[in-house]
N, C-alpha and C positions, 0 to 999 in steps of 0.2 A: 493541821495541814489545811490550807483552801482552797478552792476553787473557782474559777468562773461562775456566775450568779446572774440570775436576771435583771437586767436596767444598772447592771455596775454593782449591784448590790456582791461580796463574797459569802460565798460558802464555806461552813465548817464541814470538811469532810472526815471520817471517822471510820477507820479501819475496823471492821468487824470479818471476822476467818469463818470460815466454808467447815461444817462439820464434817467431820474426816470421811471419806471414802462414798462418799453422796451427793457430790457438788459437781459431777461433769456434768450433767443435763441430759436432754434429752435430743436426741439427733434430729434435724430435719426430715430428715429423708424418713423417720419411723411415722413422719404425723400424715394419715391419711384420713381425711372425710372425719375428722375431727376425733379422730379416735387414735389411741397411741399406746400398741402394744408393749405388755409389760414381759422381758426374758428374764427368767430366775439369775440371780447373781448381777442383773445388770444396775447400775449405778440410778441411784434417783436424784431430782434435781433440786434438792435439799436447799434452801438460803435462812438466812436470820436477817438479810437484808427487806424481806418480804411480811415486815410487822404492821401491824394498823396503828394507827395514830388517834386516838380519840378524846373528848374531853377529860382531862386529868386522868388520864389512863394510856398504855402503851399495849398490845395484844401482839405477845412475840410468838410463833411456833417453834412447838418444841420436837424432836424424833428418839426420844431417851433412848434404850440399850447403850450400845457401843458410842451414841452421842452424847450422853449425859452430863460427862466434862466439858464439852463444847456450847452444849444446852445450857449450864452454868456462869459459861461465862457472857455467853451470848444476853442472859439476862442482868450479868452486871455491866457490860460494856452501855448497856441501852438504859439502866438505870444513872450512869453517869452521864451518858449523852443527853439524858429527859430529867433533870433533876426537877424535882415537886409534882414527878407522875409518877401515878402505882406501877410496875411494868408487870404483867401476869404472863405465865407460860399456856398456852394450852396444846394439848398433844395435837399433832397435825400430821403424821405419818400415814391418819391411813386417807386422808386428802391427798396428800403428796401421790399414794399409790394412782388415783383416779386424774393423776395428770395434776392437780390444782396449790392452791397455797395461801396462806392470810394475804392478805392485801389489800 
C-alpha cells in the first residue's frame, strides 16, 4: 500500500496491529502538569509503531505476557519491512507504565 510522501516521493506503508487490549491510549483530559495517572485495569498506550531506526539495527518494544503473540510478530513484520537490519526486541512495559516508549 502507499501513501503520499514528501516532494512526490511515495510511501511504503505497512500495516503493523496494536497489541491486544493496550492500544487505546491515554486520554487527554488524564495529562496534568505533565504527569499522567495510572488506574489499575486501565488500558496503556502500547504501539510497535514506536521502534528506533538505527544503523543496521531496528529497536522494537516488546510488553510480553498476554502480548507475546503480538510481540512476535511485531518483530517479523519489521524484519520484513527492514530487510539487512538486525530487528531486537527490548522489554518496554515498564517505560510504557511511566507514560513513555522507544522512539
Amino acid at each position: 500500500m502507499y501513501g503520499n510522501a514528501c516532494r512526490g516521493r511515495r510511501a511504503n506503508n505497512i500495516r503493523v496491529e496494536a497489541p491486544d487490549g493496550e492500544a487505546n491510549g491515554v486520554h487527554p483530559d488524564h495529562i496534568k502538569k505533565g504527569y499522567v495517572p495510572r488506574i489499575p485495569g486501565e488500558r496503556l498506550a502500547a504501539s510497535y509503531i514506536n521502534h528506533y531506526i538505527a544503523n543496521g539495527g531496528i529497536v522494537c518494544p516488546q510488553f510480553g505476557g498476554e502480548q507475546s503473540k503480538s510481540d512476535e510478530l511485531a518483530l517479523e513484520v519489521l524484519s520484513n519491512a527492514y530487510p539487512g537490519r538486525k530487528v531486537v526486541g527490548v522489554h518496554s512495559r515498564d517505560v510504557l507504565l511511566n507514560a513513555g516508549n522507544v522512539h
